[in-house]
C-alpha positions as a Markdown table, in Angstrom:
| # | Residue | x | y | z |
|---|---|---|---|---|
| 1 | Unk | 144.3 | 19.5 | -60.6 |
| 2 | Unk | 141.4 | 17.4 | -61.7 |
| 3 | Unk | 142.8 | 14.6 | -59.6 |
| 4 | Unk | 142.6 | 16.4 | -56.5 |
| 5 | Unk | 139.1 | 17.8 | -57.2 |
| 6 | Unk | 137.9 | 14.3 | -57.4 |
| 7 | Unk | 139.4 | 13.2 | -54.2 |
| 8 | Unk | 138.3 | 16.5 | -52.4 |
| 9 | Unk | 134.9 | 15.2 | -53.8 |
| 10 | Unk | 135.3 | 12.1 | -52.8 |
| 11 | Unk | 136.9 | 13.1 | -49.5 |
| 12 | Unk | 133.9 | 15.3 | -49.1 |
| 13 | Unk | 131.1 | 12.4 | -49.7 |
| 14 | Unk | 132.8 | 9.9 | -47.4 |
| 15 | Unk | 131.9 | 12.7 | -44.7 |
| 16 | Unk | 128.4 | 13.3 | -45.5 |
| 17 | Unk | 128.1 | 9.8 | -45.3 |
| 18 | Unk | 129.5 | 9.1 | -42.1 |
| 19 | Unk | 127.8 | 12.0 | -40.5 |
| 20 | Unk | 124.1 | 10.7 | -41.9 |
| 21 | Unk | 125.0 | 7.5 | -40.6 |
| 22 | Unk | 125.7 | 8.9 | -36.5 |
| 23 | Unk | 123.0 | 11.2 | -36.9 |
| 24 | Unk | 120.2 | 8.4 | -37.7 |
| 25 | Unk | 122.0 | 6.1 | -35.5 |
| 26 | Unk | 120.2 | 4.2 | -32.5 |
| 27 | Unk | 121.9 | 4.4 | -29.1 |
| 28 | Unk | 119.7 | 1.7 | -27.8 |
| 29 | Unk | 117.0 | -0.5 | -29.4 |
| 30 | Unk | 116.6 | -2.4 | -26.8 |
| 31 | Unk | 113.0 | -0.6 | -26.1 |
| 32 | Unk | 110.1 | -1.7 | -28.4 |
| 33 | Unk | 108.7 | 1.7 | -29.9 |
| 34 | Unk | 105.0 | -0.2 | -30.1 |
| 35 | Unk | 104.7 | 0.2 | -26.5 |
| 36 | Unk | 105.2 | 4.3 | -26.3 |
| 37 | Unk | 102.5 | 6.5 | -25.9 |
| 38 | Unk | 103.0 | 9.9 | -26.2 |
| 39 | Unk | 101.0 | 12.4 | -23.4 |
| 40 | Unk | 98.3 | 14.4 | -24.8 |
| 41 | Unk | 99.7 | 17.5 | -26.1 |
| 42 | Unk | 95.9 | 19.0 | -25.0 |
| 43 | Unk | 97.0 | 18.6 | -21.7 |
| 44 | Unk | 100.1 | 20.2 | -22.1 |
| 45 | Unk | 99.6 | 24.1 | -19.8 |
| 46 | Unk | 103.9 | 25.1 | -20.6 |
| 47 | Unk | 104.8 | 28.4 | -22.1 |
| 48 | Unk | 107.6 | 26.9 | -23.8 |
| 49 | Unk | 107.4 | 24.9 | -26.9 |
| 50 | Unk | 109.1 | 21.6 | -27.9 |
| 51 | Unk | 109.4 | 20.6 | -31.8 |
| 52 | Unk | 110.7 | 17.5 | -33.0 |
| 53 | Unk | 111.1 | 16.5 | -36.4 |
| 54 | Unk | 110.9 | 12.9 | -36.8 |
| 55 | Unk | 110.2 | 10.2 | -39.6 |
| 56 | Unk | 108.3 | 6.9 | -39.5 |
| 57 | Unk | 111.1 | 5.3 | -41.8 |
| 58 | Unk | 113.9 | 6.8 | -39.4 |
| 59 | Unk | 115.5 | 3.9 | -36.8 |
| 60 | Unk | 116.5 | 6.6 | -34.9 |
| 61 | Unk | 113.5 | 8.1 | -34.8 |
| 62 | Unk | 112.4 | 5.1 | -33.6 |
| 63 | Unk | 114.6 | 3.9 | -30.8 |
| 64 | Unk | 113.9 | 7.8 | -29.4 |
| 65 | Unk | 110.3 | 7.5 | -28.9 |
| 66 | Unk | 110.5 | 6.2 | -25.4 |
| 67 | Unk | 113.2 | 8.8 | -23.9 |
| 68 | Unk | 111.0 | 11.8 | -25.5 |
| 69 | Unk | 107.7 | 10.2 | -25.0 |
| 70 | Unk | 109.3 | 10.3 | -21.0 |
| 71 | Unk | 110.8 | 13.4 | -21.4 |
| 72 | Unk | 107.3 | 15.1 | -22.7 |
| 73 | Unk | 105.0 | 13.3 | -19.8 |
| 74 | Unk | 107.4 | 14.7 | -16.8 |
| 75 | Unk | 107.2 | 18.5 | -18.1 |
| 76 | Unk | 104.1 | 19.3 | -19.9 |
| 77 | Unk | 103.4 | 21.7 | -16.8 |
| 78 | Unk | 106.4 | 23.3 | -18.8 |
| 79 | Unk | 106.5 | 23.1 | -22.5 |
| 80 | Unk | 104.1 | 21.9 | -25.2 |
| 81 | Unk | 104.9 | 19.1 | -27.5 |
| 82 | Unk | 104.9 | 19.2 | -31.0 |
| 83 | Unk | 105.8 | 16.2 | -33.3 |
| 84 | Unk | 106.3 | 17.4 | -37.1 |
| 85 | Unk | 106.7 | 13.8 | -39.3 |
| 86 | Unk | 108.9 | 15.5 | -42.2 |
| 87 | Unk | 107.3 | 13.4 | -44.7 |
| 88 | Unk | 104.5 | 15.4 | -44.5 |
| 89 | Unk | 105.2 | 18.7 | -45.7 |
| 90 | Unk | 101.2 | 19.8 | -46.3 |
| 91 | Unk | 101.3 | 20.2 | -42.3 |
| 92 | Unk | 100.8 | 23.8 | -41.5 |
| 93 | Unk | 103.5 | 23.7 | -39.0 |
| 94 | Unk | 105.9 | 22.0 | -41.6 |
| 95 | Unk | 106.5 | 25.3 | -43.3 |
| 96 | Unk | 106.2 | 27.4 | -40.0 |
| 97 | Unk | 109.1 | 25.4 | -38.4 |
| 98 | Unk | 111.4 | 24.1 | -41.2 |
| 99 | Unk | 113.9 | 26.8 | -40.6 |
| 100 | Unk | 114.4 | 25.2 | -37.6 |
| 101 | Unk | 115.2 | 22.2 | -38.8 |
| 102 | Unk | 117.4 | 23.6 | -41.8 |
| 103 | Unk | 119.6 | 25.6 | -39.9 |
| 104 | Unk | 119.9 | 23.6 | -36.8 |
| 105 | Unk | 120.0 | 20.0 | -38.0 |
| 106 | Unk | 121.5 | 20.6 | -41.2 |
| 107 | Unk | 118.2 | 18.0 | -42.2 |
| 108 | Unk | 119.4 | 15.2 | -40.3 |
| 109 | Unk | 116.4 | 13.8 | -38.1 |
| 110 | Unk | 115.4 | 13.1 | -35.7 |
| 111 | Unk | 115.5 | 16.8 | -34.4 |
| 112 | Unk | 113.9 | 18.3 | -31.4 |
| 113 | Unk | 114.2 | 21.8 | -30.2 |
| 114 | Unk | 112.7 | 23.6 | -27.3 |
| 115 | Unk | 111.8 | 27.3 | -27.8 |
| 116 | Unk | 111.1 | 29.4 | -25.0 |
| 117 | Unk | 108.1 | 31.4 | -24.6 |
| 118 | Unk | 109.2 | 34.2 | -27.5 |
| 119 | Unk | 110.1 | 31.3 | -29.9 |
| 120 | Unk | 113.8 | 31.6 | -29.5 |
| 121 | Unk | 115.7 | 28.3 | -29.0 |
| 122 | Unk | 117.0 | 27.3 | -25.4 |
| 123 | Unk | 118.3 | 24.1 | -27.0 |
| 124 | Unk | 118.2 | 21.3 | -29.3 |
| 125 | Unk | 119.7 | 17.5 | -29.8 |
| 126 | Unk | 120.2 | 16.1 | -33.2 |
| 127 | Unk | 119.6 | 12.5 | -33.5 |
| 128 | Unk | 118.4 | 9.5 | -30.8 |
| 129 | Unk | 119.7 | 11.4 | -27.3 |
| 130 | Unk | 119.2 | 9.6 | -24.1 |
| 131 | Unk | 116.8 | 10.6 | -21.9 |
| 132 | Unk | 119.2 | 12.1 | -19.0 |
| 133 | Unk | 120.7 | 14.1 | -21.7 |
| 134 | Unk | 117.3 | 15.7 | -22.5 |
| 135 | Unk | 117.0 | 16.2 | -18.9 |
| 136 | Unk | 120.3 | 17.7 | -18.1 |
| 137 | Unk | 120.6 | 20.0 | -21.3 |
| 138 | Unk | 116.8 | 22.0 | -20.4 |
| 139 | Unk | 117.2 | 21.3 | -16.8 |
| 140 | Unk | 118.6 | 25.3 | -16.1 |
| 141 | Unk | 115.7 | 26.8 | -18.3 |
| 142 | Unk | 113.2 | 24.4 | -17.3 |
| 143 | Unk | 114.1 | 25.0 | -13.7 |
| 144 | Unk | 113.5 | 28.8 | -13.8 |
| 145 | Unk | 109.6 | 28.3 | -14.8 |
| 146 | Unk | 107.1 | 28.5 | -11.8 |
């Protein structure tokens, strides 16, 4: 009986690692993240809100900046980005918004979310998507928006 426990264990480990590793994996670093600038989230006028819960230590992170920082400049008539670095917990957003990332991502980063105008999620990607996934994914909520 102990035998099995341990390889359940084991069993179980082996997983967790394997799904940490696809989740912070990097579908293409091709794209220098140096070069990304991220739109001014003053200028953002949407009445939905996009959080994404990201890391400086994260590749994944990383190698996502230039598909979100896209993402966020063609739809800021639509949503409002917010970034939430979760090495910084003393953020007053940390605590407003780490359910979301509990729940959702299970605390595997990066995260992003986009909440409609009552705070309810419309949908959310865990880990480095591309940016026509983004696109397709909100496309039928972000569509209905004047």
């Amino acid at each position: 009986m102990r035998l099995l426990r341990s390889r359940a264990l084991a069993l179980f480990a082996l997983f967790l690692v394997a799904w940490m590793a696809t989740a912070c994996s990097s579908p293409d670093t091709s794209q220098s993240t140096r070069e990304v600038h991220f739109p001014d989230p003053a200028s953002a006028t949407g009445p939905y809100l996009l959080v994404h819960f990201t890391a400086d230590w994260c590749p994944a992170c990383q190698s996502f900046k230039p598909a979100l920082a896209r993402f966020e400049s063609e739809n800021l008539e639509k949503f409002r980005p917010l970034h939430i670095d979760v090495d910084k917990r003393e953020a007053p957003e940390f605590d407003k918004y780490l359910s979301l990332l509990q729940e959702g991502s299970k605390g595997a980063i990066p995260y992003t979310v986009l909440l409609d105008e009552k705070g309810l999620k419309v949908v959310d990607w865990v880990g480095a998507v591309p940016y026509e996934k983004l696109v397709e994914d909100s496309k039928p909520r972000l569509e209905r928006l004047p």
